[in-house]
C-alpha positions as CSV (number, residue, x, y, z in Angstrom):
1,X,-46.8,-13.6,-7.6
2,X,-49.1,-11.4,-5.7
3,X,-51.8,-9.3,-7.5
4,X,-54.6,-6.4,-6.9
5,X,-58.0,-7.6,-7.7
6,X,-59.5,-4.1,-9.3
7,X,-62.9,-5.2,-8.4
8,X,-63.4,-3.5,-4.6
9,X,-62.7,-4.1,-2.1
10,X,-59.2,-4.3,-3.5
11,X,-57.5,-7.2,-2.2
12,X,-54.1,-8.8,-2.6
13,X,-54.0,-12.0,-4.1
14,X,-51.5,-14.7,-5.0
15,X,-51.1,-17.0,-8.2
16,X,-48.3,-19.4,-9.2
17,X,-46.5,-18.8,-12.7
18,X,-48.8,-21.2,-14.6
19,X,-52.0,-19.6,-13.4
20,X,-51.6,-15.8,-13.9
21,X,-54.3,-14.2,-15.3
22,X,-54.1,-11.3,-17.8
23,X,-53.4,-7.9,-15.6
24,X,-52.1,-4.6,-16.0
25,X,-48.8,-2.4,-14.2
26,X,-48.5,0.5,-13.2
27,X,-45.4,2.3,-14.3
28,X,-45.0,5.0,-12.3
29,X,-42.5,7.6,-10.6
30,X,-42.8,7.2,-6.5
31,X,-43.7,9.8,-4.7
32,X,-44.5,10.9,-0.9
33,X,-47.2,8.3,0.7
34,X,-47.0,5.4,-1.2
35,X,-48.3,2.5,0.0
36,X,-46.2,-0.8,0.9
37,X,-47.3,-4.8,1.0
38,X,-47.3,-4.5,4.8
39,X,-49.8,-1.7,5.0
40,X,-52.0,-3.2,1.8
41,X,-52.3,-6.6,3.6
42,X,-53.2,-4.6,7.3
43,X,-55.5,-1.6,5.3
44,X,-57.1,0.6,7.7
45,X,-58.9,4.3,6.9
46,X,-55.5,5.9,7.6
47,X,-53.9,3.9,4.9
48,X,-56.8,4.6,2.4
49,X,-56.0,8.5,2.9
50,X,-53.1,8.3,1.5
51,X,-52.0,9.8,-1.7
52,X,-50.6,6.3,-2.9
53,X,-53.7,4.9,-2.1
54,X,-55.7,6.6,-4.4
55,X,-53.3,6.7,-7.0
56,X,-53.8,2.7,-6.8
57,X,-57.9,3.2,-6.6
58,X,-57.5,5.0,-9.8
59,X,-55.4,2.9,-11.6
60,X,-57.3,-0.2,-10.7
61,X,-60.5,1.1,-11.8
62,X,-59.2,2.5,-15.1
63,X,-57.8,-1.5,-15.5
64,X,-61.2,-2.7,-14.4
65,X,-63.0,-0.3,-17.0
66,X,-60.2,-2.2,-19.8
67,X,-62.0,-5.8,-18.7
68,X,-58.6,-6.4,-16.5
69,X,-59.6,-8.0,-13.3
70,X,-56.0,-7.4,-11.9
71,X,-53.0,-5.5,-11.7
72,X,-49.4,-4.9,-10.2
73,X,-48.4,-2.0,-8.9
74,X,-44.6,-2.2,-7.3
75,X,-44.8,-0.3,-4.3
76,X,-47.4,-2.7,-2.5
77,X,-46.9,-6.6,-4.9
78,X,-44.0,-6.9,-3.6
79,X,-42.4,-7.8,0.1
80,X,-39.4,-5.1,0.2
81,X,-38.4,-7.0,3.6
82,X,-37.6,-9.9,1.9
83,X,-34.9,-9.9,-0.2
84,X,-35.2,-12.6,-2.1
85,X,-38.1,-11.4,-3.0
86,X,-36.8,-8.3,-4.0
87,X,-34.5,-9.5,-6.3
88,X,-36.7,-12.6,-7.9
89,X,-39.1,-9.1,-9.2
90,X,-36.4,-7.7,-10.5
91,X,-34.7,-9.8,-12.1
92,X,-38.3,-10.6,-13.7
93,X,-39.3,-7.2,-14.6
94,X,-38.7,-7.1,-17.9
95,X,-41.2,-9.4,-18.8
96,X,-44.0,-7.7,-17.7
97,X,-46.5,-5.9,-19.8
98,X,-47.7,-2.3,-18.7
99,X,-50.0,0.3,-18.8
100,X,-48.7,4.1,-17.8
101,X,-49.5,7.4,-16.0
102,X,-47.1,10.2,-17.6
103,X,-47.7,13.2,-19.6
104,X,-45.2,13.8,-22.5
105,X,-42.4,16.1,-21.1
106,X,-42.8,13.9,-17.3
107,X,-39.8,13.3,-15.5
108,X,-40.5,9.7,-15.9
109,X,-38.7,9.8,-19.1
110,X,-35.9,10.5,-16.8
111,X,-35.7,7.4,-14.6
112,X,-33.9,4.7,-15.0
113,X,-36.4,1.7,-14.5
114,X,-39.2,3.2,-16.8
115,X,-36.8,2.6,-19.6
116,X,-37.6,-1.3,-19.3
117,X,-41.2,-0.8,-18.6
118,X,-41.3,1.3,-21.6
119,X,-39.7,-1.3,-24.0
120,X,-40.8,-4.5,-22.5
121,X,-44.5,-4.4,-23.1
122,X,-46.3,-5.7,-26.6
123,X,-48.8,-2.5,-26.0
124,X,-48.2,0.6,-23.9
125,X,-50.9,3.2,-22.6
126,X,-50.1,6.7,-21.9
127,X,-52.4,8.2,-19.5
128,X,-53.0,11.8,-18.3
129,X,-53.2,12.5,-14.4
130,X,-57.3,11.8,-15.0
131,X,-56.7,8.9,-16.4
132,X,-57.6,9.3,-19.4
133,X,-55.8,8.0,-23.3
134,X,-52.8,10.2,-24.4
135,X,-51.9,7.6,-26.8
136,X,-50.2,4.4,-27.4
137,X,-46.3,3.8,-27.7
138,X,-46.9,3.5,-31.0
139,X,-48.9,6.4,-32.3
140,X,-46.5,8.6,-30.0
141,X,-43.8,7.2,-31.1
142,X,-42.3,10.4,-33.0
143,X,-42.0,12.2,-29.5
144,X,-41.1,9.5,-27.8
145,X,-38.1,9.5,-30.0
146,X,-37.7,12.9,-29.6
147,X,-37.7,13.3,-25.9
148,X,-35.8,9.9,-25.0
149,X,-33.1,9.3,-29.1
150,X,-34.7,5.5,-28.8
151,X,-35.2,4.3,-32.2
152,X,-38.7,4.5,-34.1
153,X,-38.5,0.8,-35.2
154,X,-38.1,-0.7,-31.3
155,X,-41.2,1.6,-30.4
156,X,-43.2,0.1,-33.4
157,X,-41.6,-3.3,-32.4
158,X,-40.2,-3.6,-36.2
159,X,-37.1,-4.6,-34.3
160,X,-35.7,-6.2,-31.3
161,X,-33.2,-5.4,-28.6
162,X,-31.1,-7.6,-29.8
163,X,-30.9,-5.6,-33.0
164,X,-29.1,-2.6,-31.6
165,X,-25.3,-2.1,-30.4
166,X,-24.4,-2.5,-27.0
167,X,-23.3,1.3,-27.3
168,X,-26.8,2.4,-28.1
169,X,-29.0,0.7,-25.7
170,X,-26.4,2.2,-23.2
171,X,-27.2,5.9,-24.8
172,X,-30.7,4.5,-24.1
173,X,-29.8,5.1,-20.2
174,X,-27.0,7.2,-20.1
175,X,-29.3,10.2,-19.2
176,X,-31.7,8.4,-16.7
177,X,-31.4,8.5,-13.1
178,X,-32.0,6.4,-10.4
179,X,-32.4,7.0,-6.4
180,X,-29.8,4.2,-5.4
181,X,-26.8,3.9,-7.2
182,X,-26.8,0.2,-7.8
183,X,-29.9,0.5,-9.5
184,X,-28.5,2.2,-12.5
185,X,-26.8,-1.5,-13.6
186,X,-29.9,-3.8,-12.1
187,X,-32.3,-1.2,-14.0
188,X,-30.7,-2.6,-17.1
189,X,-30.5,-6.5,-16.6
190,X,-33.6,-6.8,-18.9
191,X,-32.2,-4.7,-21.8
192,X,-29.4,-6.5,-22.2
193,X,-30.7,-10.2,-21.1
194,X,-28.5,-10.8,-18.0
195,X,-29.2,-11.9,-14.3
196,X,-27.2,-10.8,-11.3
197,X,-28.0,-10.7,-7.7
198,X,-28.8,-8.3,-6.1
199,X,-26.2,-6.7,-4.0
200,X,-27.1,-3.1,-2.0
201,X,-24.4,-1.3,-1.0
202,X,-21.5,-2.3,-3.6
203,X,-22.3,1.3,-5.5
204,X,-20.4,1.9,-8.8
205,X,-19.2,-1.7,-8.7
206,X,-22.8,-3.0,-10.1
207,X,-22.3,-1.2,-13.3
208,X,-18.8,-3.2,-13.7
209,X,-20.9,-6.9,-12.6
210,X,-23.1,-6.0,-15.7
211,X,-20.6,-5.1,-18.2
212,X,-18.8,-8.5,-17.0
213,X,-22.1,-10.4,-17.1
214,X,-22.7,-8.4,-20.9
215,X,-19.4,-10.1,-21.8
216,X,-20.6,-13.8,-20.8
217,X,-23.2,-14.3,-23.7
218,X,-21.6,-11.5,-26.1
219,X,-18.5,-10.3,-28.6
220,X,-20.2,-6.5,-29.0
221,X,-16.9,-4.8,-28.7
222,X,-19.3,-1.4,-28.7
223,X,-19.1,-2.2,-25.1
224,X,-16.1,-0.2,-24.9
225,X,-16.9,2.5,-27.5
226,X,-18.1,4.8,-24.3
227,X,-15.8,8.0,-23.8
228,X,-14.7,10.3,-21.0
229,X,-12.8,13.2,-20.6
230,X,-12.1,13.1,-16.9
231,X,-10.0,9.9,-18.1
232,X,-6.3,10.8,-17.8
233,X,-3.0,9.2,-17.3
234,X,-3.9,10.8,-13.3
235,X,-7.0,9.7,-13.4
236,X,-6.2,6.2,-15.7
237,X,-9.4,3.6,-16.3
238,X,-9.8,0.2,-17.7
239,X,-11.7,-0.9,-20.6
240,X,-14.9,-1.1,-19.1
241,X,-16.9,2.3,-18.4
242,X,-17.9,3.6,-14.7
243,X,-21.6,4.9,-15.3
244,X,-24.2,4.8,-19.1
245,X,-23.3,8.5,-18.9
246,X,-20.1,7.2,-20.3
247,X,-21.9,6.2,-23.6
248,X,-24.2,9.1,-24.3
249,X,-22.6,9.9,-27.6
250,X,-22.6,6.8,-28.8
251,X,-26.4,6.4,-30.2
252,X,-24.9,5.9,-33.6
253,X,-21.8,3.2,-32.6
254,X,-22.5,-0.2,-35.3
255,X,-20.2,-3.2,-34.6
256,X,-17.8,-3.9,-37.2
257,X,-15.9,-7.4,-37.7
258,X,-12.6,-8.0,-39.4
259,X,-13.4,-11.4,-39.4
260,X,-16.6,-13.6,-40.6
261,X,-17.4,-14.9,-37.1
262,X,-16.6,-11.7,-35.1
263,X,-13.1,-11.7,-32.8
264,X,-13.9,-13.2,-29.6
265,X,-12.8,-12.1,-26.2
266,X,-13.2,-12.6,-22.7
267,X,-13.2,-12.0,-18.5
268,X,-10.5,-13.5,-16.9
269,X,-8.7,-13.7,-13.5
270,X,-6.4,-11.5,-15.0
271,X,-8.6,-8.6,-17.0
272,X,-10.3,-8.7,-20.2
273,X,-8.6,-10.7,-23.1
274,X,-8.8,-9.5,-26.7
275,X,-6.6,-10.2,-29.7
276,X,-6.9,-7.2,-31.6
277,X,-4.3,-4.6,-33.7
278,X,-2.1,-2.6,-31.5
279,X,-0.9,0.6,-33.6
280,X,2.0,2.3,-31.9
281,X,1.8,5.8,-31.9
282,X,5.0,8.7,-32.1
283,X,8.4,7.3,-31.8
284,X,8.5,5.7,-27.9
285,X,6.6,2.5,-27.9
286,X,6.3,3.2,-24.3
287,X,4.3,6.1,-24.3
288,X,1.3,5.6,-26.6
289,X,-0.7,3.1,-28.5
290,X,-4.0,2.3,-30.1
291,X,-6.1,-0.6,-30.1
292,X,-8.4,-1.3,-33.0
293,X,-11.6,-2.1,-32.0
294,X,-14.5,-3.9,-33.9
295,X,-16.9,-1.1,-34.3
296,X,-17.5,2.1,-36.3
297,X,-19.9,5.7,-36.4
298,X,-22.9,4.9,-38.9
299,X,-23.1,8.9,-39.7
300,X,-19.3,9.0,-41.2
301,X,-19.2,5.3,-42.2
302,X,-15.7,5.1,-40.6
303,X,-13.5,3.2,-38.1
304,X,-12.7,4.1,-35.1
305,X,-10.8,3.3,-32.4
């Protein structure tokens, strides 16, 4: 893993996984000018003018005023060239602590990756553009709610990922964006435990891979609790949803079992298999039914379907 030393001259250096020191991360949206591992390891005076540049100067010294000695910043730690690079960091992200620049009503709270890099970290740092303490994650943690509907508890680390519905983390990032479409599924392969590779170009078909990999290691029927209204029999869809703006009304989906060990089901070669009730509905068994699905709304304490 490559590093910044925040002492200048700021270099580059590497460590294997047993001897990482402590450092911080920059969470960050990118912007014009930032600088890549190519032009950090071949710095010249040009490079150093750059906007990115100094946006890493800064950070590093406000890490080296914290007693860090390094930090990671994403845009020149890692070798974009390589892809196997590439995907090793992200498929790792999520266990990275972090320090941020953003100011409260920041478009950062709109991308998708920050959403990881905000839950991730034991401690999280909110810096104004000097640089300067806004607060923690967990004295902010009222607006934080307010601006992003992620629960109080998570931010105070009272509870764990693990704790919430499929359905809600998914609200979590159905109203985040990300520049490649891909990236809205790999953005969320830390929030839901899962690895993938990596593969550029597929487009809508990485939000499917993650639903499938979801499905591996869990029986959260809430997966399919999202909603739609462009679905129609014209415009028919499967069981599995196309995008996390699918689930944006489902912040307050619980699972629900029928039975003591939850009703298990599974990805096959064929579809999905679930054994569930069918309720027909109207007097042609041909034209509608309902499934009954294992979850319900915590607000009216009722199934749904």
């Amino acid at each position: 893993m490559r590093l910044i030393r925040t002492k200048r001259p700021l270099e580059l250096q590497e460590f294997t996984e047993n001897e990482l020191p402590k450092y911080a991360i920059l969470s960050h949206r990118w912007e014009k000018e930032e600088v890549t591992f190519q032009e950090m390891i071949h710095i010249d005076e040009k490079i150093r003018s750059k906007a990115g540049y100094k946006k890493i100067e800064r950070f590093c010294a406000r890490a080296h005023r914290d007693d860090l000695e390094y930090a990671w910043v994403d845009t020149c730690c890692i070798n974009k060239e390589s892809s196997a690079e590439l995907s090793e960091a992200i498929n790792s992200m999520f266990r990275c602590d972090a320090k941020f620049e953003t100011i409260e009503h920041s478009a950062w709270f709109q991308r998708g990756w920050t959403l990881q890099e905000l839950l991730a970290p034991r401690e999280v740092y909110f810096l104004d553009s000097d640089w300067s303490d806004m607060g923690t994650r967990a004295t902010l943690c009222y607006w934080i709610n307010r601006i992003t509907g992620i629960d109080e508890s998570i931010l105070l680390r009272h509870s764990r990922l693990q704790d919430f519905s499929i359905a809600k983390r998914m609200s979590w990032a159905s109203r985040r964006h990300t520049t490649r479409i891909e990236d809205v599924a790999y953005c969320l392969m830390g929030i839901f435990d899962v690895n993938m590779p990596l593969l550029y170009g597929e487009g809508e078909k990485a939000f499917t891979r993650l639903q499938e990999q979801i499905m591996k290691d869990s029986d959260d029927q809430t997966l399919f609790a999202w909603e739609n209204e462009d679905i129609s029999e014209s415009n028919p869809s499967g069981l599995l949803a196309r995008s996390p703006v699918d689930f944006t009304s489902c912040s307050d989906i619980v699972p629900y079992s029928f039975s003591n060990n939850g009703t298990p089901f599974a990805l096959t070669n064929r579809g999905i298999r679930l054994h569930l009730p069918l309720i027909l509905v109207g007097q042609d068994p041909e034209e509608t039914a309902m499934l009954i699905l294992e979850w319900f709304r915590r607000v009216g304490i009722t199934k749904n379907s």
